[in-house]
N, C-alpha and C positions, 0 to 999 in steps of 0.2 A: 707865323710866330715860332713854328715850332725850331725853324733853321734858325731865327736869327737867337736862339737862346743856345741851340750847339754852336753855333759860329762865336758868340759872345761870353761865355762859360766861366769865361775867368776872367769877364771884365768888371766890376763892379755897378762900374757910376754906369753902362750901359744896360747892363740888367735891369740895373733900380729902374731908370727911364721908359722900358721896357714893361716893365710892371705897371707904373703909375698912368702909361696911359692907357690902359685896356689891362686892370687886378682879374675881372672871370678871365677873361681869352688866354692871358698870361699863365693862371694856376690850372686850366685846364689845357693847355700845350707841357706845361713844365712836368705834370702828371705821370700824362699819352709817354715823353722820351726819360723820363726818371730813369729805368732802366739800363739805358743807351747809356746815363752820361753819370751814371751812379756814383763810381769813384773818379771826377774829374772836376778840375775846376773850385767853385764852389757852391755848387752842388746840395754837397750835405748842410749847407751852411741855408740852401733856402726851402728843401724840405723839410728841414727845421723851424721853419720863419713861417712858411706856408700852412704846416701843419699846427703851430701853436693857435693860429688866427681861428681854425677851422676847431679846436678843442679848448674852449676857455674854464677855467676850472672855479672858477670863482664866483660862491652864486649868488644871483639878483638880488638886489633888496626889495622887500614887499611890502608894499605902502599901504594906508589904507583903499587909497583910488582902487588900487590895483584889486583888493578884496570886493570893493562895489558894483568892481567892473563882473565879478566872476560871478558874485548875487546875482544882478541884475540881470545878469545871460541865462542863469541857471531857473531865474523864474521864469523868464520870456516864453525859454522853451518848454518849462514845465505847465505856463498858460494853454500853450497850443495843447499840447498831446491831452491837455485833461478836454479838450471841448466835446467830444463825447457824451460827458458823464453831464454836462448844461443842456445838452438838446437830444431830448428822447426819440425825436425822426431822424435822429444818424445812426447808421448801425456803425456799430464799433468793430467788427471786424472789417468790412470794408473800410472803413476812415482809415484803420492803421494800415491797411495791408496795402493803402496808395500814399497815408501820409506820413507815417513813421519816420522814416530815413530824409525825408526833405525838413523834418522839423529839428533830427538831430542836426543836421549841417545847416541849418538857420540860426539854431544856435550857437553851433562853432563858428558858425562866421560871424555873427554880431560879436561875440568875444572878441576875435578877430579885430574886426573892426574898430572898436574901441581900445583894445587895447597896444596895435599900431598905429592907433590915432588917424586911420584912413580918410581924407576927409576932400572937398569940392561936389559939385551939384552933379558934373558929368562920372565921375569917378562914382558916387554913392547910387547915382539913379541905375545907375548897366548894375550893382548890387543886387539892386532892388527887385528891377527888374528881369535880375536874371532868375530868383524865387516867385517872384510872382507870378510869368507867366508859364512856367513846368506846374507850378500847384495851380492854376484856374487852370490849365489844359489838363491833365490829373483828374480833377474832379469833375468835369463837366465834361468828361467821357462817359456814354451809356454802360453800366456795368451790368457782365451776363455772365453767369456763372459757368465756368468752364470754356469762356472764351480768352482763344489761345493768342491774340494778338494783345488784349488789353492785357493780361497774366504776362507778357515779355515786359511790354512797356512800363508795367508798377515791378518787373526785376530791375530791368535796364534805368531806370531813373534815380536811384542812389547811385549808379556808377556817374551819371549826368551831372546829379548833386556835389558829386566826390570831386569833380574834374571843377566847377563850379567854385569850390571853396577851395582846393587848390590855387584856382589861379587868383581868389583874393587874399591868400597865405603868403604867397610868390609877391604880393603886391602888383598885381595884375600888370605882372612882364611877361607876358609868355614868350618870348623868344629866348631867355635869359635860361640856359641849358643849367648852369651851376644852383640856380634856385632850385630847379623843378628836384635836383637830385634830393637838396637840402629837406624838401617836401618826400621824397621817398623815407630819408631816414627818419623823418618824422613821423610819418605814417607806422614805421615798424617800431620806436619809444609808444606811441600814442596805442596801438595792441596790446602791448604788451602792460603796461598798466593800465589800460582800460581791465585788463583781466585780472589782475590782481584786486582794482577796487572792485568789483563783481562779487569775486571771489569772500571781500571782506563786508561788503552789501548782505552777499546770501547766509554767510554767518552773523552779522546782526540780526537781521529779519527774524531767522530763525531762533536766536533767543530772546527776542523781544517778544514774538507771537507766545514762544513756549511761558516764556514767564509772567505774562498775563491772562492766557489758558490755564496758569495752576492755581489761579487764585478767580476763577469762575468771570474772566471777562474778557470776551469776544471780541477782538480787535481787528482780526483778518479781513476784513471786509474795508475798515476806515484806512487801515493801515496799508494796501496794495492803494488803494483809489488816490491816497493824498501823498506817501509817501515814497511807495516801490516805482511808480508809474514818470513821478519827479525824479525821482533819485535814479532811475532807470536812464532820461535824456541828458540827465547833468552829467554824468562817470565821462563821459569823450571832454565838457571844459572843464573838467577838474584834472583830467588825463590832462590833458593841453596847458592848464595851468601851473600843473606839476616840473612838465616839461620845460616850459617858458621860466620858471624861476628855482627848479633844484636841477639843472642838468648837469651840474658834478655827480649825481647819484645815473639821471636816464642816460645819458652817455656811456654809461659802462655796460647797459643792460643789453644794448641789440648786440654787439661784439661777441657777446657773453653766451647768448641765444643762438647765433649763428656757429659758432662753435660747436657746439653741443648739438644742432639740431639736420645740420648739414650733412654728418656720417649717417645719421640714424635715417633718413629720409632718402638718403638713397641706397642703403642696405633695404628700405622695405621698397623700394622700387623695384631693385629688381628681383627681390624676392615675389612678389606679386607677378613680374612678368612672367619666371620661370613658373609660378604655379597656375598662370595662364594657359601655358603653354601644355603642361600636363594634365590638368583639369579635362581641357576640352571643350570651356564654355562658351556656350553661340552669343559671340558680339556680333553679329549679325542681325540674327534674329529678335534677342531679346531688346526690347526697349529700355526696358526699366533697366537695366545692368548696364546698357549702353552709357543711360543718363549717370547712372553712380561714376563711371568709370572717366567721362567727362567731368565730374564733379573734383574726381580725385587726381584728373588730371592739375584744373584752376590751381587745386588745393598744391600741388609740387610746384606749378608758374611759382605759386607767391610765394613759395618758402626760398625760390633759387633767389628772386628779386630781393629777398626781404636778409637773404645771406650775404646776396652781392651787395649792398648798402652798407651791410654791418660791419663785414671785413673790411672795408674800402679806408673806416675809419683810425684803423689801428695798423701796427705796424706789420711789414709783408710775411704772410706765411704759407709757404707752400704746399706743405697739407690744405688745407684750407683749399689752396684756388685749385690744386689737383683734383679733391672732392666736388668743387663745386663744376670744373670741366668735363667731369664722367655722370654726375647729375642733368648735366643741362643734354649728354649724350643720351641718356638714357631717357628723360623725358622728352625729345624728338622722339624716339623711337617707340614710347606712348602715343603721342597726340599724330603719327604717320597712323600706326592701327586706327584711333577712334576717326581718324579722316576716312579711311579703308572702307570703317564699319558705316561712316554716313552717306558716301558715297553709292554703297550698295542700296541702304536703303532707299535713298533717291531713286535712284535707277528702278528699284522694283517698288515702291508706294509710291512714289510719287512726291511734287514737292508740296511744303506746309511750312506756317507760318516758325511752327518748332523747328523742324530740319535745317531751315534756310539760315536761323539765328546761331542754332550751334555749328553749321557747317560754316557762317562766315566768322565766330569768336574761333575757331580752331585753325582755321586758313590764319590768323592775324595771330594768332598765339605760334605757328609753326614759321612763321615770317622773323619774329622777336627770339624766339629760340636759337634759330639759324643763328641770328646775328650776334647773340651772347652766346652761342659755343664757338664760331669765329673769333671772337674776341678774346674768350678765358683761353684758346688753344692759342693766340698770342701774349697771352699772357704766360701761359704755362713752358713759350719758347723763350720768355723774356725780352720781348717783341712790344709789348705796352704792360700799363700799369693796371691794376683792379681799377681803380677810379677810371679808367677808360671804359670798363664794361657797364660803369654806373652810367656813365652820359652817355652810352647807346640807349640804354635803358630809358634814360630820359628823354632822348631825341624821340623816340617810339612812340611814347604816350599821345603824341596827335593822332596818331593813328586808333588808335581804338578810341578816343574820342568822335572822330567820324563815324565810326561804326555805331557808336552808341546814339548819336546824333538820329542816323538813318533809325534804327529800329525805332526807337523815342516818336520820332514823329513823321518817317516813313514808311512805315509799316502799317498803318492804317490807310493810307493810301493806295499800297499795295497789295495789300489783301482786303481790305474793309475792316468795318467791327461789329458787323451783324452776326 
């Protein structure tokens, strides 16, 4: 695709033709050589065309369905997470610490579903079925406390979840590279106003409690159970819902966030390594620091992915993708030490159901890395477009889906769960 669109540049009716029969393969080639054919042809005339399709500014109208649909998800999941407080032989800390996260993405997927109107018996049952059998396998696992295989499996199962209502998001294409991207940018809108309603959650709460405390009546107790604990699983479809019908507003937010968030994140990178480095502190040795410093590894992965999406949307800047090429250099050269540091311990403790999970999320985090500072260093030669390093990105995601697969429900095979 990608030659017959330089060979074709300035033909019209062959372009058009080009397009109409394969729109993803077409906008994701026209992308990749944007660059190449920048000033030639006509060109500017379909990164114009391209790009309005991809930013529509004009938002949805909101029906009532559309409000029934968003009730109706927001109790479903508020039904689940209260079952708890119905049955006095569940402990509620284990219920939520295996159920929590599979009940929020049950409820974003029935939104979901209903409100793409997802519908046939084979299509809804693989839905169905794909919540029901992680939660009966979940629950009818022996819980032991401080057992380190079941502790992976209730982390690793909201990424299961995630990947799960992604691909009923995608309308269960997954081979369809342009979705899965469309599903990243969503993911970074859907953050970032999940934290805002939070943000406006925990200041109502708080003068609701306060101003029934001043006047001698105890609310706190009726008020988390019925309300905090609801209003806690609804903030993701009301986030979603926001999304799906004001995105003249969320469309400007992640651009807006990568911006701002890109210089600052790799100023404290390497400000962190250089005071790694004089400090003197045993990644070796300590565990616990080991664990932080993988944690804070994750925590840069997502801010680069969640950067790389957001630029992708708006017009090319080269601050931007320069920042974002010395970032993605700089956290290889993170997650090579915390391999360094797991590696050793391997070598001398020996291996564990811990080691073996963060030794293989950093192996695959160092793989995805590679690939996107390859890409933004062609980007940054004007060699491809940022939207190029989005669909590596999305091409990736099966891959840590297998991974997440294995630990989920190989890893008790592998090690046990006694």
């Amino acid at each position: 695709m990608k030659e017959k669109i330089k060979e074709h540049i300035s033909e019209p009716e062959t372009l058009e033709r080009l397009y109409q029969n394969d729109k993803n393969d077409f906008s994701a080639a026209f992308d990749a050589i944007f660059p190449e054919i920048e000033n030639t042809g006509l060109s500017l005339f379909w990164r114009a065309r391209l790009d309005f399709k991809k930013s529509p500014e004009i938002p949805k109208r909101v029906g009532k369905a559309d409000i029934a649909i968003l009730i109706a998800s927001c109790l479903f999941a508020g039904i689940l997470i209260k079952i708890p407080f119905n049955y006095d032989e569940i402990q509620q800390e284990i219920f939520y610490f295996k159920n929590a996260m599979l009940i929020v993405f049950a409820g974003l997927t029935l939104y979901t579903v209903l409100t793409n109107k997802i519908s046939g018996f084979k299509r809804l049952s693989f839905i169905l079925g794909a919540f029901l059998v992680p939660a009966v396998y979940i629950n009818f696992l022996p819980w032991t406390e401080g057992n380190d295989v079941i502790e992976l499996i209730c982390i690793h199962l909201p990424l299961l979840m995630w990947s799960v209502y992604g691909l009923v998001y995608i309308g269960l294409d997954p081979l369809d590279n342009t979705k899965r991207m469309e599903y990243l940018r969503y993911n970074g809108d859907l953050v970032i106003l999940m934290a805002v309603i939070a943000i406006a959650g925990g200041l109502l709460t708080a003068i609701t409690v306060g101003l029934f405390d001043a006047i001698g009546i105890d609310i706190i107790n009726f008020y988390m159970e019925n309300i905090v604990f609801i209003g806690a699983v609804s903030i993701p479809i009301v986030a979603s819902f926001i999304i799906k019908y004001l995105n003249v507003v969320t469309n400007k937010i992640a651009p807006m966030i990568a911006n701002i968030f890109g210089p600052l994140v790799l100023l404290t990178a390497i400000a962190f390594l250089v005071a790694l480095i004089f400090t003197g502190k045993d990644l070796y040795g300590d565990r616990d620091f080991l664990l932080m410093f993988n944690v804070m590894l994750l925590g840069v992965m997502a801010v680069i992915v969640f950067s790389v999406t957001g630029t992708s949307t708006i017009k090319r800047q080269k601050f931007n993708e320069t920042v974002l090429f010395a970032l993605s250099i700089v956290t290889t050269v993170i997650d090579l030490i915390a391999l360094s540091a797991i590696f050793y311990r391997l070598g001398t403790f020996g291996l564990t159901p811990n080691r073996l999970a963060v030794l293989g999320s950093n192996i695959l985090i160092l793989g995805n890395l590679l690939w996107i500072t390859f890409d933004l260093y062609r980007v940054n030669t004007n060699k491809a477009s940022i939207r190029e390093v989005e669909l590596s990105i999305s091409k990736y995601l099966p891959v840590y889906l297998v991974w997440i697969v294995f630990v989920v429900f190989g890893f008790p095979l592998v090690f046990g769960i006694n």
